[in-house]
TIVEX-185442 format. One record per residue (C-alpha): residue in one letter; x, y, z. Coordinates in steps of 0.05 Angstrom, whole numbers, padded with zeros to 5 digits, always signed. Layout:
// TIVEX-185442
AXYZ...
//
This chain:
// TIVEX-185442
X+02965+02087+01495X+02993+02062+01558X+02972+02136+01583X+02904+02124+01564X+02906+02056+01610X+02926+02085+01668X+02878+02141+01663X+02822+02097+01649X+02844+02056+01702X+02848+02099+01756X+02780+02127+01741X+02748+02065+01740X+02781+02049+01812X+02756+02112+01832X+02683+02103+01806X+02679+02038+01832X+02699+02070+01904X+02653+02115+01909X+02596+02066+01889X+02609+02029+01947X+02623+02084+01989X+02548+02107+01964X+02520+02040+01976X+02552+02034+02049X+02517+02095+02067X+02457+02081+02033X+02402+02054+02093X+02338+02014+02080X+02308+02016+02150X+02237+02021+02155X+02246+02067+02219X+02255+02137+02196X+02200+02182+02183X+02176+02178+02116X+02189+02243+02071X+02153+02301+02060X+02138+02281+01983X+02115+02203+02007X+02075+02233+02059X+02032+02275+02013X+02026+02220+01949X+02002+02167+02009X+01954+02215+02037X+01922+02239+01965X+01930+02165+01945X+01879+02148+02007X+01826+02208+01995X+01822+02180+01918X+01810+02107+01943X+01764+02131+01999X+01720+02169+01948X+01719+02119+01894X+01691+02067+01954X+01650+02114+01982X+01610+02111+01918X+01589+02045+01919X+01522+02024+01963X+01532+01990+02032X+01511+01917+02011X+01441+01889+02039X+01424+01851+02109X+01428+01777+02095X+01369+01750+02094X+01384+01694+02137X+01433+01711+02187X+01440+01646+02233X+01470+01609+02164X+01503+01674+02152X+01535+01676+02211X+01545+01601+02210X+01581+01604+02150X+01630+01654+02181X+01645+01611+02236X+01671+01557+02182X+01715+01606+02144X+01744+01635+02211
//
């Protein structure tokens, strides 16, 4: 028994140290290069999107563009 809790012991130490050790290496900078694997899914990810809104019909003139434009000028 007191075998057992020294083994189990020391192998919990030991998992515990390399899970920091893991974490401490681990980096979450946004300045590498993203990945071979994120670079494709982003780029077949935009021609989906691009299609799908390239679908739809470019929206109409307004007819009144002073209070059109007018309007703009309030929200910006």
């Amino acid at each position: 028994m007191k075998c057992a809790l020294i083994t189990l012991s020391l192998v919990s130490a030991l998992v515990i140290a390399g899970a920091l050790l893991a974490i401490s290496q681990f980096n979450l900078s946004a300045m590498p290069e993203p990945g071979q694997l994120e670079t494709y899914l982003a780029t077949k990810a935009m021609h989906v999107f691009v299609r799908r809104s390239s679908r739809k019909p470019i929206p109409a003139a307004p007819s009144n563009l002073k209070a059109s434009t007018e309007e703009g000028d309030k929200l910006f």
